[in-house]
C-alpha positions as CSV (number, residue, x, y, z in Angstrom):
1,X,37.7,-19.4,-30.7
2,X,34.1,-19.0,-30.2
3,X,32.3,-17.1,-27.4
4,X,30.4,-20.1,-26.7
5,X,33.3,-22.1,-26.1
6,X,34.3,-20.0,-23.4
7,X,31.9,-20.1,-21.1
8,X,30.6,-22.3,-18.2
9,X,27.3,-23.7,-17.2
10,X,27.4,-21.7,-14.5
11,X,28.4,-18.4,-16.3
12,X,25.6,-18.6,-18.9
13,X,22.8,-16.7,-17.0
14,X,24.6,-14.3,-15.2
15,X,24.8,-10.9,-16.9
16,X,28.1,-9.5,-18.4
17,X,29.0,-6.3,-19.7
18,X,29.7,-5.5,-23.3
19,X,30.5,-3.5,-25.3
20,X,29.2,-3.0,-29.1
21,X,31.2,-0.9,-31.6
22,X,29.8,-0.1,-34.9
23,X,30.1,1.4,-38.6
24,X,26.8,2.3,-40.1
25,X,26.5,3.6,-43.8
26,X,27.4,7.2,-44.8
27,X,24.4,7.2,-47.3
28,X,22.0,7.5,-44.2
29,X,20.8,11.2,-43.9
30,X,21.8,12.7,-40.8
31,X,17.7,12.0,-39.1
32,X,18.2,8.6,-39.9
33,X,21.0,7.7,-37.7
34,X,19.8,7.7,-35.0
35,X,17.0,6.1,-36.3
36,X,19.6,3.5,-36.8
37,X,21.2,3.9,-33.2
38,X,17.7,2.8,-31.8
39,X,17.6,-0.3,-33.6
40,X,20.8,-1.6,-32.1
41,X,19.4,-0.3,-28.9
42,X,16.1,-2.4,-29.5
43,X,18.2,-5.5,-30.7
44,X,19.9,-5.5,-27.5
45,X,16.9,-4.5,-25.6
46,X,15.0,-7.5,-27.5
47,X,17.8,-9.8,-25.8
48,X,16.5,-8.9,-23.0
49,X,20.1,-6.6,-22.3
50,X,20.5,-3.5,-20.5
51,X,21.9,-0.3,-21.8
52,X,24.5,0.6,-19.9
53,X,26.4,3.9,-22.1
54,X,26.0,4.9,-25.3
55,X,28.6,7.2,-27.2
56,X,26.2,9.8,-28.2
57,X,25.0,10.1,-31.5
58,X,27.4,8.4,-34.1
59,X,29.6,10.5,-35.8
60,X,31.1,10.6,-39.0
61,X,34.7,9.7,-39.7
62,X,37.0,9.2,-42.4
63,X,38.3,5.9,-42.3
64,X,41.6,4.9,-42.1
65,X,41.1,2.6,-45.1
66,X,38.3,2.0,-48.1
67,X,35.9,-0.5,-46.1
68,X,33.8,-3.3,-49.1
69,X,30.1,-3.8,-47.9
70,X,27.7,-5.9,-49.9
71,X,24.3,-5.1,-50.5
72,X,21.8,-7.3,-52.3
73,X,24.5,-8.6,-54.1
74,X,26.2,-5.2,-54.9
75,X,29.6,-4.4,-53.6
76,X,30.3,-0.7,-52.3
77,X,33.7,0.5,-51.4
78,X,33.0,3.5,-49.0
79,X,36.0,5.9,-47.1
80,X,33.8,7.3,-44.3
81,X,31.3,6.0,-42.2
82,X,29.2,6.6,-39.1
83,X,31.2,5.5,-35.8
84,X,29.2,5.1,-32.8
85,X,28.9,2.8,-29.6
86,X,27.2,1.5,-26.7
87,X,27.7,-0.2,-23.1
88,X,25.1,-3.0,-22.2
89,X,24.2,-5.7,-19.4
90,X,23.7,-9.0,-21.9
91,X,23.5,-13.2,-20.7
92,X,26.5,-14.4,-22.5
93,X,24.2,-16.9,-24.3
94,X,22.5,-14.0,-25.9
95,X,25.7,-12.7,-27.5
96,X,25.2,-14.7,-30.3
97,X,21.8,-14.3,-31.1
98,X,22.5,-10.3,-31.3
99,X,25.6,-11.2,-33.7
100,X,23.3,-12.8,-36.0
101,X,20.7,-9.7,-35.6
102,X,23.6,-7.2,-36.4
103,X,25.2,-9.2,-39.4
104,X,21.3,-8.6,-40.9
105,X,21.2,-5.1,-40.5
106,X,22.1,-4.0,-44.2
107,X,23.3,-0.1,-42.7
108,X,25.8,-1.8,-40.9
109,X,29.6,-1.5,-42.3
110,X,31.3,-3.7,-39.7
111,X,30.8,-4.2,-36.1
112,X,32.4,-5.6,-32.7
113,X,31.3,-6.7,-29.5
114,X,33.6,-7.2,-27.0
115,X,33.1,-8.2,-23.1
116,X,34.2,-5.6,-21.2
117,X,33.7,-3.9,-17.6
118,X,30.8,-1.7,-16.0
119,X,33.8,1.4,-15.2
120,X,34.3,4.1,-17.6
121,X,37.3,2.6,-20.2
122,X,38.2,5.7,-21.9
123,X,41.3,7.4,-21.4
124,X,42.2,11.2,-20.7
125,X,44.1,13.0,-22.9
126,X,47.7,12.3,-22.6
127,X,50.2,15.1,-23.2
128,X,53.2,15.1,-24.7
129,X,56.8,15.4,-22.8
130,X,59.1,18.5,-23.2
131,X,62.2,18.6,-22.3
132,X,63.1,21.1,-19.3
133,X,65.5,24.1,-19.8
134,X,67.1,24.5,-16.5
135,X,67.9,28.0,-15.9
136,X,70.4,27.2,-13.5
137,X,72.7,25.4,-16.1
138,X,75.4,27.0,-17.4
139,X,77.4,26.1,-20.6
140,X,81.0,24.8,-20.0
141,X,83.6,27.6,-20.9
142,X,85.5,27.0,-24.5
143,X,88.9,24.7,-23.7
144,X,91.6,26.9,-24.1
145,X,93.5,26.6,-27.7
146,X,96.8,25.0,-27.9
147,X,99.2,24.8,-30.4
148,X,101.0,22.0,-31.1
149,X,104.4,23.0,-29.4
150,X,102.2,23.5,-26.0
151,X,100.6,20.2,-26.8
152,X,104.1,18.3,-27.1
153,X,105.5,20.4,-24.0
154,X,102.2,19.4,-21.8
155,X,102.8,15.4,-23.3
156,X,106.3,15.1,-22.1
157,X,105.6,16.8,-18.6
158,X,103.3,13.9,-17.9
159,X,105.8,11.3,-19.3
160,X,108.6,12.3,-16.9
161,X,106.1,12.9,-13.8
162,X,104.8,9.3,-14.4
163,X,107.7,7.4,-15.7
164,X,109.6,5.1,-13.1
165,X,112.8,6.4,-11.8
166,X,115.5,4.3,-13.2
């Protein structure tokens, strides 16, 4: 399902906000990106889109598998890559236009844009659960062992207290 399919006549001027993550190459030297970062800035800035957040400069991660990216008809299997992202006020109409724009840019590994909301989306830090020792618990005492004699003894006590009297 396509973006445009989505929306209305009356949705396709008003301003939505979304949100664009990215891969760029890790064979750009360290000035260069963000070099990079401000062309996808002036892309969406072109579009006549508002930069909401950006994630900083992009950082470079391992992925979690080897990504294929074509280049002038040369295939290039890379492991790591630059992740970075950005928040922006874009017409829906416009989304497209700045797919197209992206799929050119030859630095570019893989990207996303997704429609989102204004709020900050990232979650805190969650920690993890241990389980409570309560110092007010004590262990059960050890059961008492019985031999087998006391065992038998014990079983018939309870047969004559609970058998009907005849």
């Amino acid at each position: 399902m396509k973006t445009e399919d989505v929306i209305t006549k009356e949705q396709e001027h008003d301003p939505n906000v979304y949100e664009v993550g990215y891969l760029l190459v890790p064979t750009i030297a360290e000035a260069e990106v963000s070099d990079e970062v401000n062309a996808i800035k002036n892309e969406v800035e072109g579009l006549q889109g508002l930069s909401i957040a950006d994630g900083g400069t992009p950082e470079l991660i391992t992925l979690a598998y080897p990504m294929d990216h074509v280049i002038a008809n040369k295939h290039t299997l890379y492991e790591s890559a630059y992740f970075g992202w950005m928040k922006f006020h874009a017409r829906p109409d416009a989304i497209a236009k700045l797919e197209q724009a992206l799929k050119a840019n030859k630095h570019l590994i893989r990207f996303m844009i997704i429609r989102t909301i204004k709020e900050n989306t990232l979650l805190p830090k969650k920690f993890g659960m241990t389980p409570r020792k309560r110092e007010d618990a004590q262990t059960p005492a050890a059961a008492p062992v019985l031999t087998e004699a006391e065992i038998d003894k014990t079983v018939d006590e309870l047969i004559s207290t609970t058998a009907p009297a005849a």
